[in-house]
GUKE-470419 format. One record per residue (C-alpha): chain; y, z, x; residue number from 0; residue in three letters. Coordinates in steps of 0.1 Angstrom, whole numbers, always signed. Last residue first. Layout:
<atoms>
(atom 'A'; (Y; Z; X); NUM; 'ALA')
...
</atoms>
This chain:
<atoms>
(atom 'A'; (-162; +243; -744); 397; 'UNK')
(atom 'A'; (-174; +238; -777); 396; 'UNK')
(atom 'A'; (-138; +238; -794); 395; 'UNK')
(atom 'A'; (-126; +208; -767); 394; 'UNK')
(atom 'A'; (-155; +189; -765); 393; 'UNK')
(atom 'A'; (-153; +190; -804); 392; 'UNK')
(atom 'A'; (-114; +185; -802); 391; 'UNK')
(atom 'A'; (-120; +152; -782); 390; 'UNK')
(atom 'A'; (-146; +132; -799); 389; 'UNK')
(atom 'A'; (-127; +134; -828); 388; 'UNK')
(atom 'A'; (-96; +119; -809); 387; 'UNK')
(atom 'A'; (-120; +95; -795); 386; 'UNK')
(atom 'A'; (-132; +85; -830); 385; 'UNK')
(atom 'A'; (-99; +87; -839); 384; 'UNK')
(atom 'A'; (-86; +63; -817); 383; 'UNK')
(atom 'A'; (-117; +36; -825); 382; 'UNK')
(atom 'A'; (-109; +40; -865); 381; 'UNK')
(atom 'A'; (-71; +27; -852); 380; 'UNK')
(atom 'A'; (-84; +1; -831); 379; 'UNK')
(atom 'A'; (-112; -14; -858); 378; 'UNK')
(atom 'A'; (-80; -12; -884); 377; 'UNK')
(atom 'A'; (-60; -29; -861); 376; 'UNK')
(atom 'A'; (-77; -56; -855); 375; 'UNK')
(atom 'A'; (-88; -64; -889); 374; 'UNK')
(atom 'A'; (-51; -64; -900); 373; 'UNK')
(atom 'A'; (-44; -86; -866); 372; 'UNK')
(atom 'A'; (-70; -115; -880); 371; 'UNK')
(atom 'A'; (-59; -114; -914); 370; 'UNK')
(atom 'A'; (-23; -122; -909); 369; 'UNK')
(atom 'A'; (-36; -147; -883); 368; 'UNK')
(atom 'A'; (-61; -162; -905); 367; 'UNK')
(atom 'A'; (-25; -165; -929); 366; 'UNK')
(atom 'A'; (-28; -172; -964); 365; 'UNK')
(atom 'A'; (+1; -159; -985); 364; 'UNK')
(atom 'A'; (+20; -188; -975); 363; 'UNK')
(atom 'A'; (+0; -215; -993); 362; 'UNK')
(atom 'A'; (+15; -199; -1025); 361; 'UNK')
(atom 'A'; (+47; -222; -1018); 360; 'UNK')
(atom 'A'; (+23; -256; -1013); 359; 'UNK')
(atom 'A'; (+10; -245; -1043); 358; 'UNK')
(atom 'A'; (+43; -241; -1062); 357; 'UNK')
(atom 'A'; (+56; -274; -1055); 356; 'UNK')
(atom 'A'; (+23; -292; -1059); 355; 'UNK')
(atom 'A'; (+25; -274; -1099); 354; 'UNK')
(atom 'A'; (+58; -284; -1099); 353; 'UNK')
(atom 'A'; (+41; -321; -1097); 352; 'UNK')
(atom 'A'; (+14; -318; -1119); 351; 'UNK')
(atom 'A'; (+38; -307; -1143); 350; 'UNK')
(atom 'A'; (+60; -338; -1142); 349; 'UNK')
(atom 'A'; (+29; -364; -1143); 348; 'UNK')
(atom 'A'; (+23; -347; -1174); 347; 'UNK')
(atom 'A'; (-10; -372; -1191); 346; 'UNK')
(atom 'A'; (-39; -358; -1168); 345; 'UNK')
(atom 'A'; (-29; -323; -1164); 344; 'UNK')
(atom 'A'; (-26; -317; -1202); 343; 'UNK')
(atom 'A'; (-57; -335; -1210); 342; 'UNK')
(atom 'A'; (-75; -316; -1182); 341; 'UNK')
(atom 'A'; (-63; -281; -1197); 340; 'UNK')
(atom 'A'; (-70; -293; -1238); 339; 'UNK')
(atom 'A'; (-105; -303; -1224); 338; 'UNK')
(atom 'A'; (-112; -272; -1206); 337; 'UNK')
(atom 'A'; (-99; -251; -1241); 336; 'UNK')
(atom 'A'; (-120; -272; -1257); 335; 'UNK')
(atom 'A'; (-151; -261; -1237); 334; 'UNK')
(atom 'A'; (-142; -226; -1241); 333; 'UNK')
(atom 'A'; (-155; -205; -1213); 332; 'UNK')
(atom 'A'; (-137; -216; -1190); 331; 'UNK')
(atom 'A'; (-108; -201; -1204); 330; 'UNK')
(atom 'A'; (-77; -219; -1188); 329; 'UNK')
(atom 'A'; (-53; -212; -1159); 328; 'UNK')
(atom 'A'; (-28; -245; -1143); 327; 'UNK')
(atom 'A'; (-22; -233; -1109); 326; 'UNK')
(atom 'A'; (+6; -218; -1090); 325; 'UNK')
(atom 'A'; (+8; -187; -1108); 324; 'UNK')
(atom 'A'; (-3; -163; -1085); 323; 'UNK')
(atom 'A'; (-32; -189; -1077); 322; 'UNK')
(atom 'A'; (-52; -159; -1058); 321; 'UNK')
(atom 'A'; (-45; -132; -1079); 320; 'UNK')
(atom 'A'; (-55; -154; -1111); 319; 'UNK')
(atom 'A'; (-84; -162; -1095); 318; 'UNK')
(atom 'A'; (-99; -131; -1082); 317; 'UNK')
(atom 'A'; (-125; -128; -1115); 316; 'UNK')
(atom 'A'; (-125; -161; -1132); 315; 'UNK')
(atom 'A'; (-106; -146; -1164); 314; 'UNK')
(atom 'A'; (-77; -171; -1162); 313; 'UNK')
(atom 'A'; (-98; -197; -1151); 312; 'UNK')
(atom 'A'; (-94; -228; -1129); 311; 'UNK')
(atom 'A'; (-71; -262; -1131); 310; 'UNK')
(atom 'A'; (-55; -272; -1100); 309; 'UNK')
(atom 'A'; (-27; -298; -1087); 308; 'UNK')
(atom 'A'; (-31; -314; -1051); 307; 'UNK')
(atom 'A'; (-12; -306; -1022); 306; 'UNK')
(atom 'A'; (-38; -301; -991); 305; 'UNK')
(atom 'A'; (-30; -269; -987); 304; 'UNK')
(atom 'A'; (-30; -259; -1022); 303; 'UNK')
(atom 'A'; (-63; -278; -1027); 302; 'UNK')
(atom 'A'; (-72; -253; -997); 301; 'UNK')
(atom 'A'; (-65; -222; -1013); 300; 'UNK')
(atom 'A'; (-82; -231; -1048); 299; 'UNK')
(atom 'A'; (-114; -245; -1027); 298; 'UNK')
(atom 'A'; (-116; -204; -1012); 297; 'UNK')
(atom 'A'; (-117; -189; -1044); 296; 'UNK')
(atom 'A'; (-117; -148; -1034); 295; 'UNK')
(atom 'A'; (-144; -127; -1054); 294; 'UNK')
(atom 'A'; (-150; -158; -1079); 293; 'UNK')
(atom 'A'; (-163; -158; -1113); 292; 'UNK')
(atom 'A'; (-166; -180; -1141); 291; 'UNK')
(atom 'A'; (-155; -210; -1124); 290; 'UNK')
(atom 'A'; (-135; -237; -1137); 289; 'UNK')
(atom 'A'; (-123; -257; -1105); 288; 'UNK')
(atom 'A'; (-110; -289; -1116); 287; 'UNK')
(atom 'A'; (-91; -303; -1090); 286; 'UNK')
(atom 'A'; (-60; -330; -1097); 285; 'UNK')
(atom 'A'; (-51; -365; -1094); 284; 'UNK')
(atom 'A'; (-75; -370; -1065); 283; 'UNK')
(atom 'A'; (-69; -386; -1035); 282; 'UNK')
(atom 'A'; (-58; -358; -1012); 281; 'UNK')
(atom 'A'; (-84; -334; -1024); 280; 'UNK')
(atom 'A'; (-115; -363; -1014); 279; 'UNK')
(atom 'A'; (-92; -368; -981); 278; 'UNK')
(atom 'A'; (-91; -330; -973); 277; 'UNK')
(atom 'A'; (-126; -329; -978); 276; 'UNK')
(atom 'A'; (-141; -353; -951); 275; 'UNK')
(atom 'A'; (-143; -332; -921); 274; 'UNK')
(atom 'A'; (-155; -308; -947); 273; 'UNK')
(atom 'A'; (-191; -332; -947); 272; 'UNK')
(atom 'A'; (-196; -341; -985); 271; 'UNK')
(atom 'A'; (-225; -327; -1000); 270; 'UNK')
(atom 'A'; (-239; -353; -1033); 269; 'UNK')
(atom 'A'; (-212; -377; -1039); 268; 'UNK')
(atom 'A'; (-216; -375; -1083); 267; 'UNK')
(atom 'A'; (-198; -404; -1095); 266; 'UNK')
(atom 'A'; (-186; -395; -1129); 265; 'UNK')
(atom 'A'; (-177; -426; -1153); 264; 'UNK')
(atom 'A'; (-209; -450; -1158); 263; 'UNK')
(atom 'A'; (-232; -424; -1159); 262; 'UNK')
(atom 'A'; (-218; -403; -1184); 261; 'UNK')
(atom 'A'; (-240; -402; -1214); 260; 'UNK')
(atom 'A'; (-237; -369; -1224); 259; 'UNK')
(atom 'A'; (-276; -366; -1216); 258; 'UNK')
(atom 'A'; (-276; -387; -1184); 257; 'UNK')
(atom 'A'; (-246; -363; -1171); 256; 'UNK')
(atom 'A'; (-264; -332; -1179); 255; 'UNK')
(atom 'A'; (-300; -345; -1163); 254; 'UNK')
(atom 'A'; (-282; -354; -1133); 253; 'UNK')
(atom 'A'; (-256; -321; -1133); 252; 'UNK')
(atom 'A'; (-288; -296; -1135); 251; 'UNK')
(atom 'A'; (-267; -268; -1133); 250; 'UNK')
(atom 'A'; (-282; -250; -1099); 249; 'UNK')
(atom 'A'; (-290; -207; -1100); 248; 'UNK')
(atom 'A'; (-323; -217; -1127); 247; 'UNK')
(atom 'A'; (-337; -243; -1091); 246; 'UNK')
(atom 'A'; (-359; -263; -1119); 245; 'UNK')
(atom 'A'; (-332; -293; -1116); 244; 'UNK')
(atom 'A'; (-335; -292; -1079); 243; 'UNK')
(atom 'A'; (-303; -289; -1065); 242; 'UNK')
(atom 'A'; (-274; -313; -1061); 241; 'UNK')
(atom 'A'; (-256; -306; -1030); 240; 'UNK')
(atom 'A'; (-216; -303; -1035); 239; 'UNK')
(atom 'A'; (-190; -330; -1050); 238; 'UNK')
(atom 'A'; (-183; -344; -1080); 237; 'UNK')
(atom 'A'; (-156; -371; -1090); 236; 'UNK')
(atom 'A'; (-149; -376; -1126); 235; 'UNK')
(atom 'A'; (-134; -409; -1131); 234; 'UNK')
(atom 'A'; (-101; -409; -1146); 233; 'UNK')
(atom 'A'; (-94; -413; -1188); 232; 'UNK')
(atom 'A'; (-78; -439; -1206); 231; 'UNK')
(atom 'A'; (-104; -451; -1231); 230; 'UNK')
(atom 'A'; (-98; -415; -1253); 229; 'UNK')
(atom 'A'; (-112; -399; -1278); 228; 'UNK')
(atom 'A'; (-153; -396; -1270); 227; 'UNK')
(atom 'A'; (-133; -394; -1232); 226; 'UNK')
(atom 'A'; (-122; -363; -1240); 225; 'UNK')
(atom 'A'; (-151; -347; -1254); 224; 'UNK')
(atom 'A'; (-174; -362; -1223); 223; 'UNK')
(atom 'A'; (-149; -344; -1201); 222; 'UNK')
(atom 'A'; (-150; -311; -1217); 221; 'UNK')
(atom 'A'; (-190; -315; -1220); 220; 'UNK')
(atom 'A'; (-186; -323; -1179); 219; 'UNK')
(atom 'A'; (-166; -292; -1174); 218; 'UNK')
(atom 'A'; (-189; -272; -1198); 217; 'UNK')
(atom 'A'; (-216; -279; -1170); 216; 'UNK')
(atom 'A'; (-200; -273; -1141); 215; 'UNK')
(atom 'A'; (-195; -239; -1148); 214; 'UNK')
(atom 'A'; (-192; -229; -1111); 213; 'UNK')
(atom 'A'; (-217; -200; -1117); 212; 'UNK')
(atom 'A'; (-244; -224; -1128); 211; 'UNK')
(atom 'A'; (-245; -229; -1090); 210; 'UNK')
(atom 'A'; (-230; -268; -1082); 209; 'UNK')
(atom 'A'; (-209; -260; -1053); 208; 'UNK')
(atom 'A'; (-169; -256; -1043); 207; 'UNK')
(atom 'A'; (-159; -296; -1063); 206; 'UNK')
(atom 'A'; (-144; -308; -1087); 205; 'UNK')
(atom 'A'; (-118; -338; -1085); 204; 'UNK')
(atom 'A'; (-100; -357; -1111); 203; 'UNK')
(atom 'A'; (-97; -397; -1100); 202; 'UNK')
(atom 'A'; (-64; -409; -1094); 201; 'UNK')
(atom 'A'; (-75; -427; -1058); 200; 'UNK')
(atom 'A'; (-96; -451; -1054); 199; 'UNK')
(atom 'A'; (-134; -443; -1049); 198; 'UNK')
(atom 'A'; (-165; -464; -1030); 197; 'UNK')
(atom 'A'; (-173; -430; -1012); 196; 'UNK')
(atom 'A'; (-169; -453; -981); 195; 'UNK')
(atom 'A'; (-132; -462; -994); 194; 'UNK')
(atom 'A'; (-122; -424; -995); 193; 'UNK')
(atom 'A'; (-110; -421; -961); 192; 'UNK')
(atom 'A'; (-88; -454; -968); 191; 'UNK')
(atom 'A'; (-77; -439; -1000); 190; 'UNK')
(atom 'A'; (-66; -408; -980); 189; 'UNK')
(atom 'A'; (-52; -424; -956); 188; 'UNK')
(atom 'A'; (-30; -443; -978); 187; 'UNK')
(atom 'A'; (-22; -411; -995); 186; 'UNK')
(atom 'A'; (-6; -396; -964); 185; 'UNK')
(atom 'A'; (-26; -364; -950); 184; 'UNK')
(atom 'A'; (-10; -337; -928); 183; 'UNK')
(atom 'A'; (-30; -314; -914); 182; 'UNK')
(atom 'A'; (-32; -278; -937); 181; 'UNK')
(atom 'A'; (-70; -285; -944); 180; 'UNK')
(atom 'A'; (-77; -291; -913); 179; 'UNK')
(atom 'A'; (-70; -251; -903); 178; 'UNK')
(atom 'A'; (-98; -240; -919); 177; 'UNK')
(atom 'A'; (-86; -222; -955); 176; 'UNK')
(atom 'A'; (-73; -183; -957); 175; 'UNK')
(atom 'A'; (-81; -151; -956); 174; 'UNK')
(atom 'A'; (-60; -123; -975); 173; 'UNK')
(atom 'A'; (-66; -92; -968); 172; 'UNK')
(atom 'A'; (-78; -60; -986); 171; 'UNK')
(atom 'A'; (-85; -26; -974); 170; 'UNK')
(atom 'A'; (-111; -2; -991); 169; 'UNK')
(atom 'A'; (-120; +36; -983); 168; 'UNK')
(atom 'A'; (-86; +43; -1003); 167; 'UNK')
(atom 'A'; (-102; +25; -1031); 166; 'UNK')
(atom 'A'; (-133; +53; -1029); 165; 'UNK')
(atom 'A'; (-165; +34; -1036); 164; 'UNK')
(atom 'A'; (-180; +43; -1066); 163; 'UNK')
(atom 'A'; (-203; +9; -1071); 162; 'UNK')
(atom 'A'; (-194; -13; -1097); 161; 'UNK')
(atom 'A'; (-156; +2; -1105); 160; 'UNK')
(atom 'A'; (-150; +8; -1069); 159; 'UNK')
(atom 'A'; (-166; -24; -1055); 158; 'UNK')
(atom 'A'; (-152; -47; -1083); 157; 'UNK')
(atom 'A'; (-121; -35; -1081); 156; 'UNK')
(atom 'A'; (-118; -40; -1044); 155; 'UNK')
(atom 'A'; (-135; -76; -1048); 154; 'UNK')
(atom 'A'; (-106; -80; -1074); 153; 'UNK')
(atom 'A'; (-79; -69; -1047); 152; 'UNK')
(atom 'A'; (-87; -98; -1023); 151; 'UNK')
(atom 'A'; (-109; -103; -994); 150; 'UNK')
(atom 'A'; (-124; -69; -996); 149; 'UNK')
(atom 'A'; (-126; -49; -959); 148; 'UNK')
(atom 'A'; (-148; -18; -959); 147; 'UNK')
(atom 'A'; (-147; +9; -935); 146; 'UNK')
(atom 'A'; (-170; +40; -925); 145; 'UNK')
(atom 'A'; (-198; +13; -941); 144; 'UNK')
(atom 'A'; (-226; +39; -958); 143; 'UNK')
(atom 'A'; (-216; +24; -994); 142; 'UNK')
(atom 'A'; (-219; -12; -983); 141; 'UNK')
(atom 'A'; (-249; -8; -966); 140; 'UNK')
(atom 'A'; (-264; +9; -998); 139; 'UNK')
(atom 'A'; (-254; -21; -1015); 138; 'UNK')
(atom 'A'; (-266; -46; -992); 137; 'UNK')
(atom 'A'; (-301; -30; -989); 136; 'UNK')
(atom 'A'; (-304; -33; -1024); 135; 'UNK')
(atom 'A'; (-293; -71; -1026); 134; 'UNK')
(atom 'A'; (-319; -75; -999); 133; 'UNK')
(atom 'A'; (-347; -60; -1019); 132; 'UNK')
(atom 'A'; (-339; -77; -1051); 131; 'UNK')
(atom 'A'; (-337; -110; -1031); 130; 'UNK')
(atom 'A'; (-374; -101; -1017); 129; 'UNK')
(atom 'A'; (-385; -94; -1050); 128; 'UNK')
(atom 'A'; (-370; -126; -1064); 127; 'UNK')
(atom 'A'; (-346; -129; -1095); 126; 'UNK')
(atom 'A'; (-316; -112; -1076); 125; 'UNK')
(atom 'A'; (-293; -135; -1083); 124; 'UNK')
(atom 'A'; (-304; -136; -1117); 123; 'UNK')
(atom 'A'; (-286; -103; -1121); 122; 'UNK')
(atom 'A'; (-249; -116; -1118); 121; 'UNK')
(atom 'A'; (-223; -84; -1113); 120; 'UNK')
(atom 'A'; (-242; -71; -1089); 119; 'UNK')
(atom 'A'; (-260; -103; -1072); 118; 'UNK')
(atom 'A'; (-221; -117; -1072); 117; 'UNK')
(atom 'A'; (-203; -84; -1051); 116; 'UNK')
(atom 'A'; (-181; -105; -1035); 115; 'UNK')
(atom 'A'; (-164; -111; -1002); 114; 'UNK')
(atom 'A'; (-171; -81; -983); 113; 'UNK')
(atom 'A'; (-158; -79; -944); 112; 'UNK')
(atom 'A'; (-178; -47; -929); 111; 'UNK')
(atom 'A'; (-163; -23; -905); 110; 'UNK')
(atom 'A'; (-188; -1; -887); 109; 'UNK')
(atom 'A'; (-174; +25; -863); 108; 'UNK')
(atom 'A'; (-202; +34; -838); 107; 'UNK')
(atom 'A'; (-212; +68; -829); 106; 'UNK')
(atom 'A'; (-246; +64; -828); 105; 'UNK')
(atom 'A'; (-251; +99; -842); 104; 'UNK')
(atom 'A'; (-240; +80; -877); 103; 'UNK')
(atom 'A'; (-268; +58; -884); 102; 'UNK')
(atom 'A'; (-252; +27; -886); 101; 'UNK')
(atom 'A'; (-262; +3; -912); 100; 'UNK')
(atom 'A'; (-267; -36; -916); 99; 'UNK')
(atom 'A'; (-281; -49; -942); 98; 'UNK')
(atom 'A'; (-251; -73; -951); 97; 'UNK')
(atom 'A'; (-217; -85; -968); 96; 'UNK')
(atom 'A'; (-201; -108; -944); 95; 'UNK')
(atom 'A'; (-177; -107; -912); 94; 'UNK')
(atom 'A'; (-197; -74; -902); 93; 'UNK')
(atom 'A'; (-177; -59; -875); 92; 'UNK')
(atom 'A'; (-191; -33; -850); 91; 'UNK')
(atom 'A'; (-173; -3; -833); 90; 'UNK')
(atom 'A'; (-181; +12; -794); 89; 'UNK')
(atom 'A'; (-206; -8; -788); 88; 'UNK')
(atom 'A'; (-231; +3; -759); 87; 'UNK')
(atom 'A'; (-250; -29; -755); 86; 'UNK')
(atom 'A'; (-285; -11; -765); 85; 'UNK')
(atom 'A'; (-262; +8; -795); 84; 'UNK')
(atom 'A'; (-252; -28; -806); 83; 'UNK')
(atom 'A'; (-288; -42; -805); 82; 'UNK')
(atom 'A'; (-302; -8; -820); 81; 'UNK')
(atom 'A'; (-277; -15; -850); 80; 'UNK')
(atom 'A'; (-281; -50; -853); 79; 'UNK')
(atom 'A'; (-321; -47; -859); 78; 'UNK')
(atom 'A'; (-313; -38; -898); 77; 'UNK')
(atom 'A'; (-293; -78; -903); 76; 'UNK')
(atom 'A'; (-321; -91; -887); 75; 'UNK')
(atom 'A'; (-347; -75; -905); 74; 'UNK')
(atom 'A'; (-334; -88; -936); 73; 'UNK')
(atom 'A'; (-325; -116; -929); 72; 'UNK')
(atom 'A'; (-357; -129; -917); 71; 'UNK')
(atom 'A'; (-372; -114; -950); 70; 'UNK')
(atom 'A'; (-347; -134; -967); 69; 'UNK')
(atom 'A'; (-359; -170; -954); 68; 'UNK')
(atom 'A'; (-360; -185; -919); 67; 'UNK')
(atom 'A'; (-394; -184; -900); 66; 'UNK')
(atom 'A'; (-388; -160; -872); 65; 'UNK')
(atom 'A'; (-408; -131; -879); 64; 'UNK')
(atom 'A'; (-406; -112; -845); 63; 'UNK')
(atom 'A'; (-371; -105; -854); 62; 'UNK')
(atom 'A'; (-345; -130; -836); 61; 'UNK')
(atom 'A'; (-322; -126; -810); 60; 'UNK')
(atom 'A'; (-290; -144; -796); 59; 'UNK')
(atom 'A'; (-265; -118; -780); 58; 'UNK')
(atom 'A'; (-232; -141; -771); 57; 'UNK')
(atom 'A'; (-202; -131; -750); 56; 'UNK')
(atom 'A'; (-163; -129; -763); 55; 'UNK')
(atom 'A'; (-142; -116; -736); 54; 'UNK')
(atom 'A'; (-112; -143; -736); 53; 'UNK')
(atom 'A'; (-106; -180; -755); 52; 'UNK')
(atom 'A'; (-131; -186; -787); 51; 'UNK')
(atom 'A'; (-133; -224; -791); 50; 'UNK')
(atom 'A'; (-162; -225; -761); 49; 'UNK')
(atom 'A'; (-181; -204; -787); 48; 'UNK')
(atom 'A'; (-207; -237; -794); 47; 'UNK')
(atom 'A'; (-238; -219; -814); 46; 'UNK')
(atom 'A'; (-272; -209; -801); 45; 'UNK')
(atom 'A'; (-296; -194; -828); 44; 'UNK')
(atom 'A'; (-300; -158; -849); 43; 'UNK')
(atom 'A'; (-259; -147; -834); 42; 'UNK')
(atom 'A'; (-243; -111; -825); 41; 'UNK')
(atom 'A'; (-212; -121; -812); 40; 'UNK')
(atom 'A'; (-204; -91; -782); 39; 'UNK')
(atom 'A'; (-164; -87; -775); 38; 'UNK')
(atom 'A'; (-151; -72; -749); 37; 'UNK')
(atom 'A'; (-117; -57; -751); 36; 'UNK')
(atom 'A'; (-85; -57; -732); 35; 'UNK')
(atom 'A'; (-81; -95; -733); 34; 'UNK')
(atom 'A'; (-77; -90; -769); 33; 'UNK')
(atom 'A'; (-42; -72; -768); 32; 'UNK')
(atom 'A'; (-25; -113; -765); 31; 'UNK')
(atom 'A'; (-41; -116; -799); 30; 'UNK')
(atom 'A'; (-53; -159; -796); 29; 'UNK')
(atom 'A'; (-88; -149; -794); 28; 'UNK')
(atom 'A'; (-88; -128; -826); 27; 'UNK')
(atom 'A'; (-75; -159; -846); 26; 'UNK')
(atom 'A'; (-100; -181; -830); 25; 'UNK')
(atom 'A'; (-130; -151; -843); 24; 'UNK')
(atom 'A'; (-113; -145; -873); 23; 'UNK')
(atom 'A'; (-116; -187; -877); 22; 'UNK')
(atom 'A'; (-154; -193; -870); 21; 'UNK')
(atom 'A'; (-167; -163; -892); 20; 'UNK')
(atom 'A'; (-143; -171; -926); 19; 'UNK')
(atom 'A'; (-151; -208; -923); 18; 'UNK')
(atom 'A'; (-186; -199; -920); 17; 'UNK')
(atom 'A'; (-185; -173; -949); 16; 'UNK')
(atom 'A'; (-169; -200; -973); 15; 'UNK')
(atom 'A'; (-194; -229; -961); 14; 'UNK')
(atom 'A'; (-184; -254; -936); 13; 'UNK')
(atom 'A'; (-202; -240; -906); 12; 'UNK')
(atom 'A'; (-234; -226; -913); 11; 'UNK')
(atom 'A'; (-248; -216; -877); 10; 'UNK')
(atom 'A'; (-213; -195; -872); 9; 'UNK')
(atom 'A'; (-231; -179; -899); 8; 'UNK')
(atom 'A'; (-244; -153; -878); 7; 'UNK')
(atom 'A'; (-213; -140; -862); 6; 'UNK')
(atom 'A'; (-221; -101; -868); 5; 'UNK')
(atom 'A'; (-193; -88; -844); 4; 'UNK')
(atom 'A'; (-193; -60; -815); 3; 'UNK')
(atom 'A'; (-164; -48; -801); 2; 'UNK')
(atom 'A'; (-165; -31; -768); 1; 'UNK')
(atom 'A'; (-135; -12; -759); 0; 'UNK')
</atoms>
């Protein structure tokens, strides 16, 4: 069988989607039943697949217009299926939300991974044309998928309450964090890690990007109403690229931070390489992670891993599901309702510490492997029926 796989963000390594691409693909490798397939990654520029053991080949093309924006996407993401029919594919994978579509006399199965459904549910992430376009694209793409894969059962709300998809059309899996995330991390290493960050550990950690999404914002106006009561509070330590204050997607957490007069007690890292992530979760006293909205909540899983207390949302979309109770759930909404929520996790050593307990037991619902063989199975099982298909129409026409 010939399996072909949209692996373009193996070129963003470190982001949600890249961490989903690079370990399906070394979970896949390591299924003894692989070796029986070939397996075509469909990549826009060179990337390292030495990691992936077995079949797995690379197809590296780009669209005429090469420059790389959305339009670039766009007809990269529609040129996949001539690529895969051209290499004879007998099902395709799309590890992310996309363009793609198969016409259905190609006779390819198309199974496509969908995280969340954001530019739906969020209309200024469609605020350009071309980002309009694309997000219409998607949907349609989604709709024509013959399967669909949600990474948790809110994303498989989402898609059949947002756009009529049939739930028994929609399987859900759990992924789960890279694999360095689980390595174990003493404290001292940690605060060695940390020294080139200039930071010593107790500080409360946020982190997962800076989109206004990510309510970063009514953390910082939590924090700044805590600390207008109290001398005795931790540093605020913020990761993530800090986008230009005019980007309207980015909080503006310079210009927020001067205004609440916090410059003296958040220390604002900029984007932290993951290699260095674990150390920044180890360190801390606790993540803050008050989202509005998240289809899965990958930073949640890996504070988990790592064994370090979280505060998110109760109302965050898929968070609830994913921190089954091993998490400390406010309204992120509510700025005092934050600042109650870091108060609390700040001053109960005690909590913060069953909290640890029941991360490092929620951790066990994560599994790349888990996820790895479910995907597997179902692009094995449509490929049978195809053939059986195939089969009773040669069959009754002959």
């Amino acid at each position: 069988m010939i399996i072909g796989i949209d692996a373009s963000f193996l070129r963003k390594p470190g982001t949600g989607i890249g961490v989903v691409t690079e370990q399906t693909l070394c979970a896949l490798s390591r299924m003894p039943d692989s070796a029986r397939h070939r397996f075509i990654l469909y990549l826009e520029e060179y990337a390292d697949t030495a990691m992936f053991s077995g079949n797995f080949e690379k197809h590296i093309f780009l669209p005429k217009w090469t420059r790389d924006d959305v339009p670039r996407k766009i007809l990269w993401e529609r040129m996949l299926s001539s690529k895969a029919s051209e290499d004879g594919c007998d099902a395709f994978v799309s590890l992310s939300q996309s363009a793609t579509v198969f016409p259905k006399k190609s006779g390819i199965r198309h199974i496509m991974i969908v995280h969340d459904i954001v530019p739906i549910l969020f209309p200024t992430y469609r605020g350009t044309l071309m980002n309009q376009i694309h997000s219409n694209l998607i949907t349609g793409a989604i709709a024509a998928a013959d399967r669909i894969f949600a990474v948790s059962e809110t994303t498989k709300r989402d898609l059949v309450l947002n756009l009529g998809i049939d739930e028994a059309h929609i399987a859900v899996a759990y992924p789960d964090c890279a694999p360095l995330f689980r390595k174990s991390l003493s404290l001292q290493e940690a605060t060695y890690l940390n020294s080139e960050y200039g930071l010593t550990t107790g500080y409360i950690y946020h982190g997962g990007g800076l989109e206004v999404r990510k309510n970063t914002e009514r953390l910082l106006r939590a924090y700044a109403m805590l600390r207008s009561d109290r001398t005795d509070i931790p540093t605020l330590v913020i990761s993530g690229r800090v986008h230009d204050r005019h980007n309207r997607l980015a909080t503006d957490v310079s210009g927020i931070i001067e205004k609440l007069g916090l410059g003296e007690c958040v220390k604002l890292l900029g984007f932290v390489p993951e290699e260095n992530l674990p150390a920044l979760y180890r360190g801390a006293l606790f993540f803050a992670f008050p989202s509005l909205y998240e289809g899965f909540g990958l930073p949640i899983v890996e504070a988990f891993a790592v064994g370090t207390p979280v505060l998110a949302g109760q109302t965050a979309g898929s968070v609830p599901e994913i921190t089954g109770g091993a998490a400390l759930l406010v309204e992120t909404k509510d700025i005092a309702a934050i600042a109650v929520g870091l108060e609390r996790l700040i001053d109960d050593a005690s909590f913060r510490e069953t909290l640890v307990e029941r991360g490092k037991e929620r951790i066990k619902a994560f599994s790349w492997d888990s996820f790895a063989e479910t995907l597997y199975t179902e692009i094995v099982s449509d490929y049978v029926l195809l053939k059986e298909d195939a089969a009773k129409h040669i069959s009754i026409t002959s």
